[in-house]
C-alpha positions in Angstrom: -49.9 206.9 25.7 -53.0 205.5 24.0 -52.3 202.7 21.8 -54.6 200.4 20.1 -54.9 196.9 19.6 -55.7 197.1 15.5 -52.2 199.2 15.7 -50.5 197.0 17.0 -51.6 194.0 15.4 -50.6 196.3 12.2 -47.5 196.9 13.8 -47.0 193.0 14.4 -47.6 191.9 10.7 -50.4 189.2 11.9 -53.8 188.2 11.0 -56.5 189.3 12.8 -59.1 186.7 12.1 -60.5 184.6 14.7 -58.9 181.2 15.5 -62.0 179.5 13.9 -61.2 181.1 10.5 -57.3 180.0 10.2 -55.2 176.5 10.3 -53.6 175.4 13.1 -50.1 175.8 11.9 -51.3 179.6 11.1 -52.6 179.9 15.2 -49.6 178.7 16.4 -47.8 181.1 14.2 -49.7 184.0 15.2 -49.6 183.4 18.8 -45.6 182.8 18.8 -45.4 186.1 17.2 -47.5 187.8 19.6 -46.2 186.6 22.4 -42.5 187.2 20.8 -43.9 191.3 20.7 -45.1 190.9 24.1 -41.9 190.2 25.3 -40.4 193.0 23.4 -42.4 195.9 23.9 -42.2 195.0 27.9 -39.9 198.1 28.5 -40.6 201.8 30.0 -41.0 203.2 26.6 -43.6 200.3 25.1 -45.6 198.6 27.6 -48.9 199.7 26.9 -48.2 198.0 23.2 -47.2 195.1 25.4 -50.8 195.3 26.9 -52.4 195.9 23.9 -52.0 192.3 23.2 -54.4 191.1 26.4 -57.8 190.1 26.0 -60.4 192.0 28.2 -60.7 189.1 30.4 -57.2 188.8 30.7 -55.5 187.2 34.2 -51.6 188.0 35.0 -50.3 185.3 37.8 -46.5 185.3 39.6 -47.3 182.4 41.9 -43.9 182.6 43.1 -44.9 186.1 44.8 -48.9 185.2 45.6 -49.5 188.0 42.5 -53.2 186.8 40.5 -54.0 190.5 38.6 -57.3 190.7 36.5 -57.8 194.8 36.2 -55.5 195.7 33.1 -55.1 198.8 34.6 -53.5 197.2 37.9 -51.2 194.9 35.8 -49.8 198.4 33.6 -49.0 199.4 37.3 -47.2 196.4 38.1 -45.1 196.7 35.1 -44.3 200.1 35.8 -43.6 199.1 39.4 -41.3 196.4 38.0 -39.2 198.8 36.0 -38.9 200.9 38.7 -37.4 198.4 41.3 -35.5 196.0 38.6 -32.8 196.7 36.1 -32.5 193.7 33.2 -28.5 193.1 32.5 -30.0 190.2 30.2 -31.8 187.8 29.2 -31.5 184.1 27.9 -33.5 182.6 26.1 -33.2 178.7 26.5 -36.8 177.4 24.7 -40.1 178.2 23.2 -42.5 176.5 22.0 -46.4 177.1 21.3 -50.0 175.3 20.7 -53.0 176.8 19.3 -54.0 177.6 22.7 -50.6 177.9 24.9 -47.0 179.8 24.4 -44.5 178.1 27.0 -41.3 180.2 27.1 -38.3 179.2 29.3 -35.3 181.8 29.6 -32.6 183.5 32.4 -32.7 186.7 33.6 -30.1 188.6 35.0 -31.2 191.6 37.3 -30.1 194.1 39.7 -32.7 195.5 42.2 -32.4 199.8 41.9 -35.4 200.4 43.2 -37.3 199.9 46.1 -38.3 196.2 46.4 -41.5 196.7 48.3 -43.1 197.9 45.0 -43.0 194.0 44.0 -44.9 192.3 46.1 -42.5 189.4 47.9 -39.8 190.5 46.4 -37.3 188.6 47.9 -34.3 190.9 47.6 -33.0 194.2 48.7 -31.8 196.4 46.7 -28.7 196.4 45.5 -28.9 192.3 44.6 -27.6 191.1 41.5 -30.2 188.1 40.5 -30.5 185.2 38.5 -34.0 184.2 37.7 -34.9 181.5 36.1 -38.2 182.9 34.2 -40.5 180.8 32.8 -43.7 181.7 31.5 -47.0 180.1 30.2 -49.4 182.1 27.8 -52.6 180.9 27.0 -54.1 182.7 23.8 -57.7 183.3 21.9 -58.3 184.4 18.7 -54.1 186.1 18.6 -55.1 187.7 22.1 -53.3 187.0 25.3 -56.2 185.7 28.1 -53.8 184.7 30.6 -50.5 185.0 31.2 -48.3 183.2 33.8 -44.7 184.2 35.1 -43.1 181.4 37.1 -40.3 183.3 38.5 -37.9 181.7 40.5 -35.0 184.0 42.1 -31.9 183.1 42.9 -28.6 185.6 44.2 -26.0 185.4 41.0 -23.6 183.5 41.5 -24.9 181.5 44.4 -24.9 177.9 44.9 -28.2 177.6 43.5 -27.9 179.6 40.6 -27.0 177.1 38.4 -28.7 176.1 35.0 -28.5 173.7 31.6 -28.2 175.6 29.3 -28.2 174.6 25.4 -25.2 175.2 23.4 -27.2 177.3 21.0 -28.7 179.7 23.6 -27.7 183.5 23.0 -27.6 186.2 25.8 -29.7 189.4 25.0 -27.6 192.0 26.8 -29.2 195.5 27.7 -26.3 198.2 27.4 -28.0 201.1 29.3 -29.0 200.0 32.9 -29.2 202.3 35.8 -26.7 202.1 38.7 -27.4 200.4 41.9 -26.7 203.6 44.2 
């Protein structure tokens, strides 16, 4: 699937000026709403609309895991190689907040490995795990344009002694309803 970036700006609703030529409240705007897309058109069916949104010098880092990407083609792989080895039972969002530069997001994850695990690098479960993660990421934009993008993941077994979080009274679980067995 081909998708281009003007489309999917289109598709976004956001201005496609360069960050010299708007306010700042209008940057921050535009980058929250990118980076809201980005989040979710990372699925199967929409990821290359997900990668749409990266700059051509774009850099994709899990520290957690020792992953620094730079080839957009080898992080579409590691996206594909995430859906096939993790199935989301939901996410939580707990805070985001954005600069003209930066998007910080902060959320849960709930996950069971399917797949095989090896297709993450340092993956630190087998398959069959049910995981909490505590996912937190850093964005740094240009002109509406993701240039690097940072997933702190941090993996813990659900329902171990470690998986333990505050979260705020407002926060809503997004629950995915079709999510392939374990076996």
């Amino acid at each position: 699937m081909t998708v281009s970036r003007k489309d999917v700006f289109a598709e976004i609703g956001v201005d496609l000026r360069p960050d010299s030529e708007l306010t700042r409240d209008e940057i921050i705007a535009r980058n929250l709403k990118v980076v809201d897309f980005h989040f979710h058109t990372e699925n199967p069916e929409e990821v290359e609309k997900a990668l749409a949104l990266y700059a051509d010098d774009i850099t994709w880092e899990a520290p957690s895991r020792g992953v620094v990407m730079k080839d957009p083609k080898e992080v579409l792989e590691a996206y594909r190689n995430i859906f096939r080895t993790l199935a989301y039972r939901k996410t939580l969002g707990l805070r985001r907040f954005a600069t003209e530069n930066f998007v910080f997001d902060d959320q849960i994850v709930h996950v069971c490995v399917v797949g095989d695990p090896s297709l993450m690098p340092n993956m630190p479960f087998p398959k069959g795990t049910e995981v909490y993660a505590r996912l937190v990421h850093c964005f740094q934009l240009r002109d509406g344009l993701i240039t690097r993008e940072i997933a702190y993941e941090l993996w813990r077994e659900l329902d171990s002694e470690v998986a333990h979080d505050d979260i705020p009274e407002d926060a809503v679980w997004e629950i995915f309803s079709e999510t392939p067995e374990t076996n």
